[in-house]
C-alpha positions in Angstrom: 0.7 11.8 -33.5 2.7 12.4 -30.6 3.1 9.9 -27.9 4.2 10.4 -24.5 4.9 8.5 -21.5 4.3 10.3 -18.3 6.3 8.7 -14.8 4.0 7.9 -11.7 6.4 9.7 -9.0 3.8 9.3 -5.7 1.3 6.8 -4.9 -0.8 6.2 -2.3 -2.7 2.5 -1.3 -5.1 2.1 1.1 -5.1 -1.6 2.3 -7.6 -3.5 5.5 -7.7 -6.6 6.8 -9.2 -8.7 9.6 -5.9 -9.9 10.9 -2.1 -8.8 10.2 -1.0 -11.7 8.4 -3.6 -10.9 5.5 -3.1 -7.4 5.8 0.9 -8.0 5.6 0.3 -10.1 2.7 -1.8 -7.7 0.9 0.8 -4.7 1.7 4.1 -7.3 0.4 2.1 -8.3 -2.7 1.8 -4.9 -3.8 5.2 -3.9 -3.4 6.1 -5.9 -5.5 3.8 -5.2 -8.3 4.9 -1.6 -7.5 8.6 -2.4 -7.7 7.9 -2.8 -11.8 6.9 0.6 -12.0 10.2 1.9 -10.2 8.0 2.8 -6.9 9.6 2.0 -3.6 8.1 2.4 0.0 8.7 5.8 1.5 5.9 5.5 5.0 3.8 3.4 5.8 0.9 4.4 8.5 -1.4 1.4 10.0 -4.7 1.5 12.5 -5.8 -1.0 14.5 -9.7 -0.6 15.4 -12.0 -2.8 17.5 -15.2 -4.0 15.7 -18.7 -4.0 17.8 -18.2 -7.7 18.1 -15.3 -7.1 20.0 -12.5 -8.7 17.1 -9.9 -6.5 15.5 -9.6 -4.9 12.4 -6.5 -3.4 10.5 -5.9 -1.3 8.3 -3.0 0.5 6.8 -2.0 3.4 4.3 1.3 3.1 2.3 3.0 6.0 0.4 5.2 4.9 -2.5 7.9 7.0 -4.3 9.7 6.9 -7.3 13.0 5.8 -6.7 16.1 8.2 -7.2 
């Protein structure tokens, strides 16, 4: 039986939120959950759109990479 562990080198998260605070939590939280699997940040991309009922809404794409 071989067994083999195979290293997540790129990842990409989508993340959205109806203000920044929420949306900068969610992003910090999973940085850290992706720092135990050796992933830093490498860009991070965000979009604010205006909703019909006139509020915000944010959302943002992060790119991690494998440290080296």
């Amino acid at each position: 039986m071989n067994f083999q562990l195979d290293i997540i080198e790129d990842k990409i998260e989508f993340f959205e939120g109806e203000n920044l605070q929420t949306l900068e939590k969610q992003i910090n939280n999973q940085i850290e959950i992706n720092k135990s699997i050796l992933l830093s940040v490498h860009s991070v991309s965000h979009q604010t759109v205006i909703q019909e009922n006139g509020r915000p809404y944010y959302t943002a794409v992060v790119h991690f990479k494998v440290k080296k």
